[in-house]
C-alpha positions, 0 to 999 in steps of 0.5 A, spaced: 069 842 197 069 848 200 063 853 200 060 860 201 054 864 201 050 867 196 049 873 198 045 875 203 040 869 203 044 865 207 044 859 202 051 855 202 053 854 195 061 850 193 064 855 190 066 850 184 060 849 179 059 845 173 054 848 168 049 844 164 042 848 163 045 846 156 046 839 156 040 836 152 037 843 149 036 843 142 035 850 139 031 853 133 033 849 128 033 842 132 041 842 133 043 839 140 048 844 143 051 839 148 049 832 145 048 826 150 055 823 149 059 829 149 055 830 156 057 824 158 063 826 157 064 832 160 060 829 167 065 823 167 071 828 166 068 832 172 068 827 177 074 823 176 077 831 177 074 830 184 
C-alpha cells in the first residue's frame, strides 16, 4: 500500500483509509448508526479487497 505525507507534519499516512468513528455510536434517540454486525460486515469486506 502506498503512502504520502500529511501535509507538512511529516506523518506518512496509506493513501486508502477505511472509516469507522461511526461504527458502535448511537445518536440521540439510542439507534446505532453502524450496528456490530453490519460492522463486521463491512470490516471483513474490507480485508479480503486487501
Amino acid at each position: 500500500m502506498d503512502a504520502v505525507y500529511l501535509g507538512s507534519t511529516g506523518l506518512q499516512v496509506s493513501e486508502i483509509a477505511f472509516g469507522t468513528w461511526r461504527f458502535g455510536r448511537e445518536d440521540a434517540t439510542g439507534t446505532t448508526e453502524v450496528g456490530k454486525q453490519r460492522a463486521f460486515e463491512l470490516l471483513d469486506a474490507y480485508a479480503e479487497g486487501g
